[in-house]
N, C-alpha and C positions, 0 to 999 in steps of 0.2 A: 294833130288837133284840127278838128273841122270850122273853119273860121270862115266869115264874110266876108269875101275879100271888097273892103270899101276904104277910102283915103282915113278915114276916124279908128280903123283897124291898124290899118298900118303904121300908123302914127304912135299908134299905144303901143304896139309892137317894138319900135325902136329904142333903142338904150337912151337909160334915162340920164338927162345933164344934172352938172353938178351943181345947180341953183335947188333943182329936186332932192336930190340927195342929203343937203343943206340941212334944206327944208326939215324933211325927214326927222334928222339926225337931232335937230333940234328938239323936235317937240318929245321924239323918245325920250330925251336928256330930260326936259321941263318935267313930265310927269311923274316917272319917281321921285326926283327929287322933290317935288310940290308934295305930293305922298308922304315921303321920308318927315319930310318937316310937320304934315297936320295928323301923322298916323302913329304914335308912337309905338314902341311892339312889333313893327309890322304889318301894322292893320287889325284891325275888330275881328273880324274870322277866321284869319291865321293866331291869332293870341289865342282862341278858343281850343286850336288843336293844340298847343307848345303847352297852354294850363292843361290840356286833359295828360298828354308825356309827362309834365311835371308833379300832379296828383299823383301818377303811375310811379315814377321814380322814389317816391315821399312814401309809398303801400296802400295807393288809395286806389279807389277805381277809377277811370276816365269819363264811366258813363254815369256818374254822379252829378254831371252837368246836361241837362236833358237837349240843350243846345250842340253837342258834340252829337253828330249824325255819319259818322263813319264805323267802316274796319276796324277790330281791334288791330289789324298791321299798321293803320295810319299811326298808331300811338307810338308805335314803333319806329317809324320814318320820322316824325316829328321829335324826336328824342335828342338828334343835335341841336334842334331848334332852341331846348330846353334847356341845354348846358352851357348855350352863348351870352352874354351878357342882352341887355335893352338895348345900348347902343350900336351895338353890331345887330341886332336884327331890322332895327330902325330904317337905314338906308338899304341891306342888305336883298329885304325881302319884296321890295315895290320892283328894285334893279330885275330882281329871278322871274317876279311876274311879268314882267315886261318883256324881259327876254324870250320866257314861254310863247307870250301872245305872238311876241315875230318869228319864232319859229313853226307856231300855227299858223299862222300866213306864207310864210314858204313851203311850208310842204303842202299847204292848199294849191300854190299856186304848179308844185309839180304835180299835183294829181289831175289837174287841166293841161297839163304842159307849157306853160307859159315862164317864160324863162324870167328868172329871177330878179336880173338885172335892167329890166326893161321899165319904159314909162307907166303903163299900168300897173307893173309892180309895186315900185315906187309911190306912185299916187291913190294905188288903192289903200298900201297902210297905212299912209298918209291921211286919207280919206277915215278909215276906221279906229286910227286914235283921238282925231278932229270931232271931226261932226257922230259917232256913235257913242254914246254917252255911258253904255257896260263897259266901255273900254277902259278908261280911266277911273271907273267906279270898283271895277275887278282890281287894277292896280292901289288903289286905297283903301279897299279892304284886305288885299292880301289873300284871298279865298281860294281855295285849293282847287275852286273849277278849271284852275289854269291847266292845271295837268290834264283834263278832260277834253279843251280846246285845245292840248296840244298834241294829245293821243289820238283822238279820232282820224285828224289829216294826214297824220301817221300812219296810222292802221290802213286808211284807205287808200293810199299809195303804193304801201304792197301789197294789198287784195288786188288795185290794178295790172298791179307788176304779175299778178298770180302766184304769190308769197300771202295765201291765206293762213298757214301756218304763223309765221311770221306776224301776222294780221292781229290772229286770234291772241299771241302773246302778248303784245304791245294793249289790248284794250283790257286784258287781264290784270296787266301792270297796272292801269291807270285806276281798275275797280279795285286793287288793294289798297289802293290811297282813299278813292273816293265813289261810289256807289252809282256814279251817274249814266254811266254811258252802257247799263246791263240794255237796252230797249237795242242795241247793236246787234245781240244776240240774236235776233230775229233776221239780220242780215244775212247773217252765216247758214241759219236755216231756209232762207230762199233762195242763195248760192249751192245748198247742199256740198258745204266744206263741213264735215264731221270732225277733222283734225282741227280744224282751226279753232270749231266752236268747245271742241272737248279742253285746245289750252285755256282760252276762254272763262271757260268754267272755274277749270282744275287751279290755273294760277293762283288768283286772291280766295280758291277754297283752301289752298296749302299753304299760304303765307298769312290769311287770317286766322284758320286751325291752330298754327306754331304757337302765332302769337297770345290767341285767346288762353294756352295752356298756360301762359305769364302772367295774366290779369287775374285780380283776387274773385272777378265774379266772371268766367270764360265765357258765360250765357248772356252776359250783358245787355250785347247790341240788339238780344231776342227776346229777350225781356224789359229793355228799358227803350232804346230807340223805335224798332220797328211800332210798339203800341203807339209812341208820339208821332210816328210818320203818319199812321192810319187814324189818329182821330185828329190830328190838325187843329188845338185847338188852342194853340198858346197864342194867347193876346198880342202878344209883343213881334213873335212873327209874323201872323195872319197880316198885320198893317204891311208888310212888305209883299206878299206872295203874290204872282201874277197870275196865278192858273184862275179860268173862270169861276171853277168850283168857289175861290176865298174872294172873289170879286163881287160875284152876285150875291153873297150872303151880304155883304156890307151896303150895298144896292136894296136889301129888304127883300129879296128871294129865296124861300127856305132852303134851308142847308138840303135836303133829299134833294130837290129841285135841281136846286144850283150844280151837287155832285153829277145827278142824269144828265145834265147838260153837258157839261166839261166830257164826262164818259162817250155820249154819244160824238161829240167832236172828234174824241180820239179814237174811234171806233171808226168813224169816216178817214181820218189820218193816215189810219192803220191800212184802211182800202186802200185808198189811194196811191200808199206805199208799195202796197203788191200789184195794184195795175202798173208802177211806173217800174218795176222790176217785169213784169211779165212783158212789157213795151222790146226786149232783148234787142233793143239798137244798142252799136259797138260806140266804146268810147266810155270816157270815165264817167259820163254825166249820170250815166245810168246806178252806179254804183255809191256815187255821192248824192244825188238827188234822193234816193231811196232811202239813204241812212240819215239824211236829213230829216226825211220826214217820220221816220222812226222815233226820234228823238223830239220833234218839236209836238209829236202825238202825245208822246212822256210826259212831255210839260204842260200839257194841257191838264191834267190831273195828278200828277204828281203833286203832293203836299211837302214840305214846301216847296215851291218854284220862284226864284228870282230874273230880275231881267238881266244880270250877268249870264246866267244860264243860254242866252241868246248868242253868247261867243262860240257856244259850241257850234252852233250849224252857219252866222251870218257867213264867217271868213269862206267857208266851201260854198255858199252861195255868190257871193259876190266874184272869187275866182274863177270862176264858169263864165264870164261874164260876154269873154269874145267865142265861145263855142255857139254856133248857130243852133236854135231852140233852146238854149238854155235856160232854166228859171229866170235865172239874174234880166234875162229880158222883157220880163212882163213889168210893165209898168206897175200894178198891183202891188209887187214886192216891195217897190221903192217908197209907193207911196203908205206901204205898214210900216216901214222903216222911219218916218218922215218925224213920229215923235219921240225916237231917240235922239234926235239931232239936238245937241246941246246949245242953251240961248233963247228959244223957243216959249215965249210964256204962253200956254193953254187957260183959256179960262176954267174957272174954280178947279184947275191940277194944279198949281202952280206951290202946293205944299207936299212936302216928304211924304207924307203917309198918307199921301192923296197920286204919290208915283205912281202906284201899281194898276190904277186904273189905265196910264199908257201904254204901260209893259204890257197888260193883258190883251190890248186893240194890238198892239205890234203883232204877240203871240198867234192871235188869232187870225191877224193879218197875213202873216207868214205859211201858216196852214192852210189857209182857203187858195193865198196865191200857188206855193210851190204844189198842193196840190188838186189844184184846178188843172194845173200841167200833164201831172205824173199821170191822172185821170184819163186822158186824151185815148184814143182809139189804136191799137194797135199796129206799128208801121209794118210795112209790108217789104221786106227784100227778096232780091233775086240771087239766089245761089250759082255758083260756077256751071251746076247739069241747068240753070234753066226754071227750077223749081223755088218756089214760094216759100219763103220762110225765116221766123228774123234771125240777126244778127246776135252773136255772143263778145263773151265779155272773157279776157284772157284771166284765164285760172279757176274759172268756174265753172260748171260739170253741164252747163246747157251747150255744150258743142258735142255732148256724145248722142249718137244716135243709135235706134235699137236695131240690133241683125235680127236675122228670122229663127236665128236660135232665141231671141229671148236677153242674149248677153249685150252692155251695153260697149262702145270702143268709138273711138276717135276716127271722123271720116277720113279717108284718105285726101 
């Protein structure tokens, strides 16, 4: 890992004492448990998929609930959900979310290389169950983005490894549950891994296919969801959604307006994300920072978009954090972050459905900083002969170069 080497580096570097770990241990414990007591079900979001399994189990449809925005496979995952008593899902399901989110922090922090057991480890989850306020807000809803935050750092740990295969199956898994991380797919295609993005594909095509042949209306999700995703117009969502598109219509910006807007954002996103792919310096940054911004381009338009949605890229932004150049070092990031920090009264935010206007500055926050970075001019390295040229990323097809026949092969 390319680090600074400075006494503030080294320090975070060392293993963490047991006051930290405490610490830690504590607040994980606190949060579901606080959960468990004020969430009954589960959580609001997770009850949503257990009712749409239990409609299914009874001969109904799942997507009779226009609020259920999955797979027909999730209906299918969620089925022992359905057959548990309230009280066992009660505590059970804040405990899984939680678990989830620290396992998406561990494998964030091996896709940086920073070992597990270290002070910044420690104090960064610390840091992101404390002061991030999706954290705890995902854990009381119970929302199934957890799989999404947990699949991503996953994925990209063996895309680093060069287990794009591997890669592509893992973010497959996570789209049979829940829909979020397809803007991934766009990674695979600037990696040029064809196998990876083909499991990709194929997974939640061949686990939601099975399952849609179970459900009394197979077409469902293409006929009842996807028209709710693309007009965006339920009342009772819109108060929550952060994407600009549902911000500035509430601001008195016509909806056409509002949508070019949020479009052109992610359209700049999208840039950004293939200059900081094209950038081919070695090292994970390149690989997460990209998929980051894939994803936070998503959310800029995607209908609906929540500020838990923000677990999926903060945890890989912030574990980057002692790699020199890393996003995580622009001041910019920190300070889009600054109104999720729970405690914080904002004048006239300081109501629920006055939230989204933070989440949408975070959002945008996060886009302009990580790629203002991605943006930056192409570095320049020196090859073994002497020769001009950047740097590759283990397991992805920018290390072959062309012979004079035309065929492509590995330099020597």
């Amino acid at each position: 890992m390319n680090t600074v080497k400075s006494p503030v580096i080294g320090w975070l570097s060392k293993p963490a004492p047991a006051a930290a770990w405490g610490a830690l241990g504590l607040v994980l414990a606190v949060l579901p448990v606080h959960a468990a007591l004020k969430a009954p079900g589960g959580g609001m979001d997770n009850g949503i998929v257990v009712r749409a399994a239990d409609v299914w189990l009874r001969g109904g449809s799942p997507y009779d609930d226009p609020h259920f925005l999955y797979f027909p496979s999730a209906v299918l995952a969620a089925v022992p959900q359905a057959l548990l008593p309230a009280w066992v899902l009660r505590p059970v399901v804040p405990v899984l979310v939680t678990a989830g989110l620290v396992g998406a922090w561990a494998c964030a922090l091996r896709v940086h290389g920073v070992a597990r057991r270290s002070r910044f480890a420690v104090l960064g989850l610390l840091a992101l169950a404390v002061g991030c306020a999706p954290f705890a807000h995902l854990v009381h809803l119970g929302n199934w983005t957890v799989t999404a935050a947990l699949a991503l750092p996953c994925a990209l740990l063996c895309a680093v490894r060069g287990r794009w295969l591997a890669a592509g199956v893992v973010v497959g898994a996570a789209l049979a549950l829940k829909p979020l991380l397809a803007p991934v797919a766009l990674l695979f295609v600037l990696a040029r891994q064809w196998r990876g993005l083909a499991a990709l594909v194929l997974v939640p095509a061949a686990a939601s296919g099975a399952a849609a042949l179970a459900m009394p209306d197979p077409a469902g999700f293409f006929t009842r969801t996807l028209p709710f995703l693309l007009r965006g117009d339920d009342g009772f969502v819109r108060l929550y959604e952060a994407s600009p598109g549902a911000v500035l219509t509430r601001l008195g910006v016509p909806a056409g307006a509002a949508t070019a807007i949020a479009a052109a954002g992610a359209a700049a996103g999208l840039w950004c994300a293939w200059r900081r792919w094209g950038r081919g310096d070695a090292g994970p940054g390149r690989i997460s920072e990209t998929a980051v911004l894939l994803m936070l381009s998503a959310f800029l338009v995607s209908r609906p978009s929540y500020d838990h949605y923000l677990l999926v890229a903060v945890p890989l932004l912030v574990a980057g954090a002692l790699e020199r150049g890393a996003a995580a070092r622009d001041p910019w990031l920190w300070a889009a972050l600054l109104p999720q920090v729970p405690g914080i009264t904002w004048p006239w935010l300081d109501t629920g459905v006055r939230r989204a206007f933070l989440d949408c500055a975070t959002l945008c926050g996060l886009v302009l900083a990580v790629g203002r970075r991605g943006a930056r001019r192409v570095p320049v390295t020196l090859e073994p002969r002497g020769t001009a040229g950047p740097a590759t990323v283990p397991g992805s097809r920018d290390d072959r170069v062309l012979t004079r026949s035309g065929r492509r092969r590995y330099p020597a």
